[in-house]
N, C-alpha and C positions, 0 to 999 in steps of 0.2 A: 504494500500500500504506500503507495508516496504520494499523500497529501498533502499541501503547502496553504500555506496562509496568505490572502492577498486582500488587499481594499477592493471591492466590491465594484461593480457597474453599476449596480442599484444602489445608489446612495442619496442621502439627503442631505449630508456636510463632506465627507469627505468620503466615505466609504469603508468604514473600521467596524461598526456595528456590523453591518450588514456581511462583512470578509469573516469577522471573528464567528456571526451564525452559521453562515456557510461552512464553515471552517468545521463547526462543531455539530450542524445539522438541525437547528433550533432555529423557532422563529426567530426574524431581527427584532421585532417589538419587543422582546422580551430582552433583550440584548443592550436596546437601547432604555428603556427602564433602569435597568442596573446602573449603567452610566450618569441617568439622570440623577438616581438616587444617590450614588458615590458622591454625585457633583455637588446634592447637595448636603451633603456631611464633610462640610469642612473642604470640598473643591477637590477631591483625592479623584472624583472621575472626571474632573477637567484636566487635569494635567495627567492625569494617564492616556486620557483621550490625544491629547497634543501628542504625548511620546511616542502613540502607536501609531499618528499618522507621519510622522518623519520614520520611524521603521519599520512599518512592512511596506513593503514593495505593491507598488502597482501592480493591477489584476492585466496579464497576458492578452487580455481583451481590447485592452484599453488602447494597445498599441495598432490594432488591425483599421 
């Protein structure tokens, strides 16, 4: 199985919610709650949000 993690085509900021579902097979809605809720406990899924879209890589799609 080689799986990879990328930012998403379907996105609605950047494409991290929806790469990290993909990723894991789960709705994004539910992916994106989590971030909102981190975000707002003290801003911990704002800046995780930030990190993961300067690190994972563009989805392969993105480039066709």
């Amino acid at each position: 199985m080689d799986k990879k993690l990328y930012k998403s085509t379907d996105k609605i900021v950047a494409g991290v919610c929806a790469g990290v579902a993909e990723y894991f097979g789960i709705d994004p809605t539910l992916v994106r709650l989590a971030f909102v809720l981190l975000g707002g406990l003290g801003g911990t899924g704002i800046l995780v949000y930030v990190l993961a879209t300067l690190i994972i890589p563009r989805s392969p799609e993105d480039f066709d």
